[in-house]
TIVO-979466 format. One record per residue: z negated, y negated, x of N, C-alpha, C, CB in turn. Coordinates in steps of 0.2 Angstrom, whole numbers, padded with zeros to 4 digits, always signed. Glycine has a CB too. Example, Ala and Ser with C-alpha at 12.3 -4.5 7.8 and 13.67 -1.06 7.14 Angstrom:
-0039+0028+0066-0039+0022+0062-0039+0016+0066-0045+0022+0057 -0035+0011+0064-0036+0005+0068-0039+0000+0064-0029+0003+0070 
This chain:
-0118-0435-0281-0121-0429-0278-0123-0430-0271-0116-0423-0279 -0129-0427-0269-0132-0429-0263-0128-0423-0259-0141-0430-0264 -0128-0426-0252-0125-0422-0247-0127-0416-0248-0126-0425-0240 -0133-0412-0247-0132-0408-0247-0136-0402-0252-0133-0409-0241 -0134-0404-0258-0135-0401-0265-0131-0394-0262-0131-0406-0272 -0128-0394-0262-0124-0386-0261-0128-0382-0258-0118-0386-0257 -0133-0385-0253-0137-0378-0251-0144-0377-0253-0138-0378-0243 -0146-0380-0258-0148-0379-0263-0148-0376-0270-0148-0381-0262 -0141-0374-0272-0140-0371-0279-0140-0364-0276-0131-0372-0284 -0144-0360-0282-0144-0354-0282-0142-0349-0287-0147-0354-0281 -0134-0345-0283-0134-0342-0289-0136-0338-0292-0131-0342-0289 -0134-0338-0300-0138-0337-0305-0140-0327-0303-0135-0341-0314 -0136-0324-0301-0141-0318-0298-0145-0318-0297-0140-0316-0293 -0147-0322-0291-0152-0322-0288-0156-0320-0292-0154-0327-0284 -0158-0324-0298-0164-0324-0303-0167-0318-0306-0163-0328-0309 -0161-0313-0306-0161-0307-0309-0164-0302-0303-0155-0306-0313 -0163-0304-0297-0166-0301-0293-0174-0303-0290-0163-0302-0289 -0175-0309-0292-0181-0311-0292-0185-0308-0296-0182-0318-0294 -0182-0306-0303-0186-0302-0307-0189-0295-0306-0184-0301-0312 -0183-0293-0303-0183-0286-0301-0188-0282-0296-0177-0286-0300 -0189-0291-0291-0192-0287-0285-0200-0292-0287-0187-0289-0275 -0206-0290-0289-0210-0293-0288-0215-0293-0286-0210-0294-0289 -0216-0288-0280-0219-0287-0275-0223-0291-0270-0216-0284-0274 -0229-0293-0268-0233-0297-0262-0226-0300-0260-0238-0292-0254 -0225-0293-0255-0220-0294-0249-0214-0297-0252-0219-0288-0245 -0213-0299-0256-0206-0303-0257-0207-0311-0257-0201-0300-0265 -0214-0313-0257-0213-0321-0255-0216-0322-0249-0216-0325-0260 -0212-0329-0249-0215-0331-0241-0217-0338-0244-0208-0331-0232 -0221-0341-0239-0223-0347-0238-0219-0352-0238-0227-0347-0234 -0224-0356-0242-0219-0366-0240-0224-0369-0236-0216-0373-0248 -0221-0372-0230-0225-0376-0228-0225-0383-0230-0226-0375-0222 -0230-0387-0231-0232-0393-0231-0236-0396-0225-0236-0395-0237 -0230-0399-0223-0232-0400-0215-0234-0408-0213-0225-0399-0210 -0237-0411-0219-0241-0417-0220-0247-0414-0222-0237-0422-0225 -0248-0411-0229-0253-0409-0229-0256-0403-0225-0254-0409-0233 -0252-0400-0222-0255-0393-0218-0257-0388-0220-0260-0393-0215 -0253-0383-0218-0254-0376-0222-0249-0374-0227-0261-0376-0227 -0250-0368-0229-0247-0366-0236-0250-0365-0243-0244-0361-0235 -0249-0367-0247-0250-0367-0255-0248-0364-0261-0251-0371-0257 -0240-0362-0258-0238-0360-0260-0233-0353-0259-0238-0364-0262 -0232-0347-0261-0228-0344-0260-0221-0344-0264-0231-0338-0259 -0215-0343-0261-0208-0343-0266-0206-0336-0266-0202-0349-0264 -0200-0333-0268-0199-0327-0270-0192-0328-0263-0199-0324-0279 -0192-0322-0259-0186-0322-0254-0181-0324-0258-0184-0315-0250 -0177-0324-0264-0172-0325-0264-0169-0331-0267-0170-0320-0267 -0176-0337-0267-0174-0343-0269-0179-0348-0265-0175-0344-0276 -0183-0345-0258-0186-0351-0255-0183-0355-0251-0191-0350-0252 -0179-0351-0248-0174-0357-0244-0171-0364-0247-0168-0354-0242 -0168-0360-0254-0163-0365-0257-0168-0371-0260-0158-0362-0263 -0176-0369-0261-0181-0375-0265-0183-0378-0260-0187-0372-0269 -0183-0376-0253-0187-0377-0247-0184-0383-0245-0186-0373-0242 -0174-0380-0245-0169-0387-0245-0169-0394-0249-0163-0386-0246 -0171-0391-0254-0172-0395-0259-0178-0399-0261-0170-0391-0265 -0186-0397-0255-0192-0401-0254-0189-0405-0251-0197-0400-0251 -0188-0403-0243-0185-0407-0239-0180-0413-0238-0182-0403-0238 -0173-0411-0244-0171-0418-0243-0172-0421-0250-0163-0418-0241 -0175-0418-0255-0174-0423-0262-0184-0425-0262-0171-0417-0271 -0187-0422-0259-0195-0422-0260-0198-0423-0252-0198-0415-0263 -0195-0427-0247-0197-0428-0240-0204-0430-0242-0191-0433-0236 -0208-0431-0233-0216-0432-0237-0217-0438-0231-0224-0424-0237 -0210-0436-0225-0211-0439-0218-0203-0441-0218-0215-0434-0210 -0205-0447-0212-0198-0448-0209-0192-0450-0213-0196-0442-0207 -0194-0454-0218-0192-0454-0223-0184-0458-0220-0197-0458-0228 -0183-0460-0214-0178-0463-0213-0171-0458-0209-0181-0468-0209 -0174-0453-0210-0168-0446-0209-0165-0448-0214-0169-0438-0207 -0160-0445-0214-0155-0445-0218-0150-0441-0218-0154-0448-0218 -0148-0437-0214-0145-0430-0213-0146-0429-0206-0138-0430-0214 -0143-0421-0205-0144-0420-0200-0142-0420-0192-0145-0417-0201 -0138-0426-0192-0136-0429-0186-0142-0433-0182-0129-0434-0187 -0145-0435-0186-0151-0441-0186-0153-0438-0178-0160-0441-0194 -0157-0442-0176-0156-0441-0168-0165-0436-0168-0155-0451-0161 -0170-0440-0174-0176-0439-0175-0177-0432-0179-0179-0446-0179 -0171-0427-0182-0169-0423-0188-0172-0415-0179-0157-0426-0193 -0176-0412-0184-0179-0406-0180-0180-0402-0184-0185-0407-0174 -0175-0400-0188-0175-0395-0195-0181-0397-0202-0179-0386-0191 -0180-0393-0208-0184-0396-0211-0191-0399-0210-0185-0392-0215 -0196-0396-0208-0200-0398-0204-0201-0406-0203-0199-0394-0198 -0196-0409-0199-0195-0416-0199-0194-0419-0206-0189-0418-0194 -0193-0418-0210-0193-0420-0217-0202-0419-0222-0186-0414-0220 -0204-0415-0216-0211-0413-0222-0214-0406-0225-0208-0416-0229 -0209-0402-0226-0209-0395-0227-0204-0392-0223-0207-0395-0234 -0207-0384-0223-0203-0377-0219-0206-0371-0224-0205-0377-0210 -0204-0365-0221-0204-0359-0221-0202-0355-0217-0202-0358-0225 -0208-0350-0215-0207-0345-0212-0201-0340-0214-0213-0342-0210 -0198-0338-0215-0193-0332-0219-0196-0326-0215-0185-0331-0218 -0198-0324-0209-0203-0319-0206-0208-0317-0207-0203-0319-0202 -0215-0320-0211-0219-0320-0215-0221-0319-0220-0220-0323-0216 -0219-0313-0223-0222-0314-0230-0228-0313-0233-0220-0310-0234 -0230-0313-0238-0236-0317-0242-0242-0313-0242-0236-0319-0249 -0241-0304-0241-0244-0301-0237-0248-0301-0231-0240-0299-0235 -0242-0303-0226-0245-0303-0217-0248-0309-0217-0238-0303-0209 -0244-0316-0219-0247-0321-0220-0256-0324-0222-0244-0323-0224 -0257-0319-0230-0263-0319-0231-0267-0316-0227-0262-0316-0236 -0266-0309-0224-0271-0306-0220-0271-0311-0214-0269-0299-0218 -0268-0315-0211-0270-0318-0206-0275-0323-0206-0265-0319-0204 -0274-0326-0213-0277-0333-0215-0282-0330-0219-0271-0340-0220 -0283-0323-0222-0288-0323-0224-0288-0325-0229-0292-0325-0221 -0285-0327-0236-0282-0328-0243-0281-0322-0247-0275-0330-0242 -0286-0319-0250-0285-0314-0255-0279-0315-0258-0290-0314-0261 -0275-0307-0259-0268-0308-0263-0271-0310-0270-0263-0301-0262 -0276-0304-0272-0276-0302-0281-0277-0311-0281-0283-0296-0285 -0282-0316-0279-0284-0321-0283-0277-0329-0282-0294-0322-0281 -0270-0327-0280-0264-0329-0280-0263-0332-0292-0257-0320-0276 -0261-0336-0291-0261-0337-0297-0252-0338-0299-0268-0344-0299 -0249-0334-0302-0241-0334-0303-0240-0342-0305-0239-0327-0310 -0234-0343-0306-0229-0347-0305-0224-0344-0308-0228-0348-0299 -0222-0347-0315-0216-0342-0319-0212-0349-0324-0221-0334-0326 -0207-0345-0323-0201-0350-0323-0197-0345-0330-0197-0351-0314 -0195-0348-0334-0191-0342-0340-0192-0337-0338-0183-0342-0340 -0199-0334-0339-0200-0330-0340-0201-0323-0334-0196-0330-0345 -0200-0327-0326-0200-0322-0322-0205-0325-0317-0193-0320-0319 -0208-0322-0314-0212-0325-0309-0209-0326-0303-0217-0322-0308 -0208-0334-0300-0204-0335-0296-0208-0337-0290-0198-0339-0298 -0217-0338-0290-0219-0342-0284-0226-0339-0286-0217-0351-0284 -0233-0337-0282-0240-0338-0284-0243-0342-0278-0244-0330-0285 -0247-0345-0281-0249-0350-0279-0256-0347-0276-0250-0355-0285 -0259-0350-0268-0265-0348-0266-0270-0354-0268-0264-0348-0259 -0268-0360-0269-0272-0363-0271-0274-0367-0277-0273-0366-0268 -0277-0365-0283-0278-0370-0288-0278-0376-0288-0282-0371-0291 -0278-0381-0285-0277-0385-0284-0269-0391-0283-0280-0385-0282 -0266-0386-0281-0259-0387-0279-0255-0382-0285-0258-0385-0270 -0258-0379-0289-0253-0373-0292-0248-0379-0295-0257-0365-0299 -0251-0382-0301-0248-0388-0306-0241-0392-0301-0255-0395-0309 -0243-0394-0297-0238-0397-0292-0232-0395-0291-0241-0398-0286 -0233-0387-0287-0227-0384-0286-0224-0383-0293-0228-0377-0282 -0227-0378-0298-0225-0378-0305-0220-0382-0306-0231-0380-0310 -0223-0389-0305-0218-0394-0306-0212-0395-0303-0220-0400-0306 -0212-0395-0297-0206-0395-0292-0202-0391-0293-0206-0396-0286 -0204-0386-0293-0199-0377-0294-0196-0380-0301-0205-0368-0296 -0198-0379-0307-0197-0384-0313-0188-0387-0313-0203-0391-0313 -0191-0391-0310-0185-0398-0307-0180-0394-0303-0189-0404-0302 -0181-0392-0297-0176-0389-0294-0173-0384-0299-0179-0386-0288 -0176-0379-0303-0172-0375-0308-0170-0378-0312-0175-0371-0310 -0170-0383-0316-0166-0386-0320-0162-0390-0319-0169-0389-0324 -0161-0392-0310-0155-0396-0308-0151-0392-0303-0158-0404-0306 -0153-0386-0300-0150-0384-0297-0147-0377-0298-0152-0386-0293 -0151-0372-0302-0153-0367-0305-0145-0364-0308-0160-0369-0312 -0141-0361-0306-0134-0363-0310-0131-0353-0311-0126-0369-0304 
């Protein structure tokens, strides 16, 4: 088990709350801070734990951190990915100029857990959310 799997599971509540709220405003942005920008939005009650889980299981930079004592280690970010939690997909969009209606969902057993700004990237996340829910998802 990798060091820091634990901040990553999410318990299985959460999901039932994801369902419940699915509103703009309940996702915020992942950043991809290699490629630049966001592409994707996650739902507040599971972006952190998927974010942790880009971060240290799906890094893009830096590949020589390895936790967070590393002297080079400056929050997810230094790994590749982040998230604003003050952002949501709302303010975000109006700022960047990103129609909400044309967001393409992201649904996971059956709930919509992420929409996607860009076609191009939707399949990608799809997949990683995927994986993070089937291995961490509890």
């Amino acid at each position: 088990m990798k060091k820091y799997e634990e901040l990553y599971i999410t318990k299985s509540g959460a999901f039932s709350q994801v369902k419940s709220e699915q509103d703009y405003a309940s996702f915020y942005g992942v950043i991809d801070e290699k490629a630049g920008g966001i592409d994707v939005y996650v739902h507040e009650k599971i972006v952190q734990e998927f974010c942790c889980f880009l971060a240290w299981e799906k890094s893009t930079m830096n590949h020589h951190i390895t936790d967070i004592e590393h002297e080079d280690y400056d929050g997810w970010q230094s790994l590749g990915w982040d998230t604003h939690i003050f952002d949501n997909m709302v303010d975000s969009c109006a700022m960047n100029k990103c129609p909400l209606y044309e967001a393409q969902d992201i649904t996971l057993y059956g709930v919509v857990v992420a929409k996607s700004v860009n076609p191009k990237q939707t399949e990608r996340y799809e997949s990683l959310l995927r994986e993070w829910a089937e291995t961490y998802l509890k």
